[in-house]
C-alpha positions as CSV (number, residue, x, y, z in Angstrom):
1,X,-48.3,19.8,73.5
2,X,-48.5,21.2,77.3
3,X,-46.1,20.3,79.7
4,X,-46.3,19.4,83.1
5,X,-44.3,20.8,85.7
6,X,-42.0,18.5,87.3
7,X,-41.5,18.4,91.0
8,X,-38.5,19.5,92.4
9,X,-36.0,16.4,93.2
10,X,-33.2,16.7,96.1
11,X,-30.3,15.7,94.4
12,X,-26.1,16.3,95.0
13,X,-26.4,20.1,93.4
14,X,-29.8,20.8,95.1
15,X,-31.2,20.5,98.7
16,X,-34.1,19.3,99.7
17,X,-36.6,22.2,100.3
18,X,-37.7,22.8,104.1
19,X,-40.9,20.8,104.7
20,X,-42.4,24.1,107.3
21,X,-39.5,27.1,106.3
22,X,-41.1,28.3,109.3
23,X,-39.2,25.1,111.2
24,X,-35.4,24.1,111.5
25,X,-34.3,21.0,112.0
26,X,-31.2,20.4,114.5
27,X,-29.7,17.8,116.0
28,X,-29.4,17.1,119.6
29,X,-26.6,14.5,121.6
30,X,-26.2,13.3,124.5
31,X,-23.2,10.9,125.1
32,X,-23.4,8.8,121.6
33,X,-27.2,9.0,121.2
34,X,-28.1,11.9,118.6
35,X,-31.6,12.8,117.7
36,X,-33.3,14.7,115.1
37,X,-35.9,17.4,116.3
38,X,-37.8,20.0,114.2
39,X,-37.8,23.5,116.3
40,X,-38.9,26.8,115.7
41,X,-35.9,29.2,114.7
42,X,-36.0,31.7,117.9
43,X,-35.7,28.3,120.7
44,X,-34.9,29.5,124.1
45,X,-32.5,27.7,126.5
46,X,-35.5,26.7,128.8
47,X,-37.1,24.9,125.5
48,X,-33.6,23.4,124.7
49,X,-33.7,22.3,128.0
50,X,-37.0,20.7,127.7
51,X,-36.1,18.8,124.5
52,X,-32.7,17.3,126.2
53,X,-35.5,15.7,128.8
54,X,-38.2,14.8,126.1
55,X,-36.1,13.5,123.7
56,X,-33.6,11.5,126.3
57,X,-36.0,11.2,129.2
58,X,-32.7,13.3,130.5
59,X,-32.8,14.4,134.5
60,X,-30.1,16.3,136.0
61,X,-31.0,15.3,139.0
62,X,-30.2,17.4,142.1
63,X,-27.6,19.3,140.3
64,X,-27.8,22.0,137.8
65,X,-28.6,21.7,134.0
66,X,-25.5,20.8,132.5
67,X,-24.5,23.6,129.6
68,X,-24.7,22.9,125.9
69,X,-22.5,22.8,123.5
70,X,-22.9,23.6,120.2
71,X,-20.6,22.4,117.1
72,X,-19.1,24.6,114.5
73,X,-19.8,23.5,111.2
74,X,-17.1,25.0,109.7
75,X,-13.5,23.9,112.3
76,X,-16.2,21.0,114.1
77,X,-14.9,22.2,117.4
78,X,-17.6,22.6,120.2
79,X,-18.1,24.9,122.4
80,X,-20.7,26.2,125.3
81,X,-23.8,28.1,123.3
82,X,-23.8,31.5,124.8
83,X,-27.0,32.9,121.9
84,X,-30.0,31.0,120.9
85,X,-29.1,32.8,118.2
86,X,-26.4,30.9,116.3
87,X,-28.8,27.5,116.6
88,X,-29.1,27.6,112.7
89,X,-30.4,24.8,110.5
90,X,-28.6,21.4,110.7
91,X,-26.7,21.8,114.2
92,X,-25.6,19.5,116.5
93,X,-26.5,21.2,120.3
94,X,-25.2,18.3,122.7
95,X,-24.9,18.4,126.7
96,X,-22.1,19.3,128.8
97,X,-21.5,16.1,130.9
98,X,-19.3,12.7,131.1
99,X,-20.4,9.1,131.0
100,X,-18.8,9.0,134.6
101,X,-21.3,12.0,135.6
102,X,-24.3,10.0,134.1
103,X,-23.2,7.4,136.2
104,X,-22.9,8.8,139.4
105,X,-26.1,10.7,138.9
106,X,-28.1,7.2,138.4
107,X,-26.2,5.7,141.6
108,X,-27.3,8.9,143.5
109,X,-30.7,8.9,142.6
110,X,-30.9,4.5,143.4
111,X,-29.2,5.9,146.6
112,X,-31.4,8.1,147.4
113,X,-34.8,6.3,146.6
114,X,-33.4,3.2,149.3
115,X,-32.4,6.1,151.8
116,X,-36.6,7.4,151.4
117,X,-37.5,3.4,151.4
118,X,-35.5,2.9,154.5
119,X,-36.7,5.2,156.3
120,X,-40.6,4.4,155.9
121,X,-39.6,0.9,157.1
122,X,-38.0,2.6,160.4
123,X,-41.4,4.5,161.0
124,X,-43.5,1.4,160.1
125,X,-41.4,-0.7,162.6
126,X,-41.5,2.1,165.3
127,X,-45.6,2.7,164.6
128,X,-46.0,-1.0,164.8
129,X,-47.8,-1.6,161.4
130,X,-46.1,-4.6,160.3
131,X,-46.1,-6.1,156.6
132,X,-48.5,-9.0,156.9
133,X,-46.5,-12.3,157.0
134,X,-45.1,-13.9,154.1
135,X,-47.2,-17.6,155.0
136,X,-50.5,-15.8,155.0
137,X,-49.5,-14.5,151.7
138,X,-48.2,-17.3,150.1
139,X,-51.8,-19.4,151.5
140,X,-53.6,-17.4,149.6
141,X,-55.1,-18.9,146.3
142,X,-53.4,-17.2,143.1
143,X,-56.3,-16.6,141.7
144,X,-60.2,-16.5,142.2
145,X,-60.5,-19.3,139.6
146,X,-58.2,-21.4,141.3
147,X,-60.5,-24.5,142.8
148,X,-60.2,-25.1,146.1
149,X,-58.9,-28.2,146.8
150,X,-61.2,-31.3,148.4
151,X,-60.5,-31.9,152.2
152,X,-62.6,-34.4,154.2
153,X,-65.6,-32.8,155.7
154,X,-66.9,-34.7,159.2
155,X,-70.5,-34.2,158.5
156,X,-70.3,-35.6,154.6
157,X,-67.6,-38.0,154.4
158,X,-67.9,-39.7,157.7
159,X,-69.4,-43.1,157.6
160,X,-72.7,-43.4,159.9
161,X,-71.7,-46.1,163.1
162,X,-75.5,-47.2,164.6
163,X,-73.3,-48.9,167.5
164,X,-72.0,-45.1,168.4
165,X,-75.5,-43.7,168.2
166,X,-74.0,-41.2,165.4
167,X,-75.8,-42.2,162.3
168,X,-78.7,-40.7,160.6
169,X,-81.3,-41.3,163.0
170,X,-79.0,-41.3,165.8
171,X,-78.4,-37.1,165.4
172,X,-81.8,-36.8,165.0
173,X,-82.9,-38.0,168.5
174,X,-80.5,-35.5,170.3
């Protein structure tokens, strides 16, 4: 009797094996959100970067790229990543700033966006191109499907008078 080789099963004693062992996977936070990416082993900072905005549709906004931390496994104590180096298999990188920071950077960004808005409403005022009214807008029909409604026309819905001279053969004579 032959027997078959049994496929390798990730169990307590043994660890999965790597699905690419040209790959590591890590694990990136920002504030209580964690993800799991699959990098290449020599990552710059520039690509760490990139994955903090991919992964979190992160902006730092006006200010600098806030540093990242990395844990160590071993005490669980973070602190800033100074070598690409020492992001090893299973890590947790995570970014450098305060929910009170994320905050302030969305209010300076909403800020900023109704400063630009403002100020293409003073130049429209002071150019003179006016927004079109809101009545012409709301008089429009909502859609090109949308029947028009029936109104009295004064050339079908008018009843001939023969006294007035405006019926039929009336019009014709003038």
């Amino acid at each position: 009797m032959s027997r078959m080789a049994q496929p390798t099963v990730a169990g307590p004693d043994r660890p999965a094996p790597p699905a690419d062992p040209s790959k590591i996977t890590i694990f990136l936070q920002l504030g209580r959100e964690v993800k799991k990416v699959t990098v290449e082993p020599s990552i710059s900072f520039a690509s760490l970067r990139v994955l903090f905005v991919d992964k979190f549709s992160y902006t730092p906004g006006q200010e600098n790229f806030p540093a990242i931390y990395i844990r160590d496994p071993s005490s669980h104590v973070q602190y800033e990543l100074e070598d690409t180096d020492e992001v090893k298999e299973k890590c947790l990188l995570s970014l450098n700033i305060e929910p009170l920071d994320q905050i302030k950077q969305h209010i300076d960004t909403q800020i900023s966006h109704l400063s630009n808005d403002i100020k293409e409403l003073k130049l429209a005022v002071a150019s003179g191109n006016r927004p079109a009214p809101i009545a012409d807008i709301v008089a429009q029909p909502l859609a090109e499907s949308t029947p028009a409604p029936n109104r009295p026309n004064a050339t079908t819905d008018a009843q001939p008078d023969p006294a007035a001279g405006n019926g039929p053969i009336a019009s014709n004579r003038r």
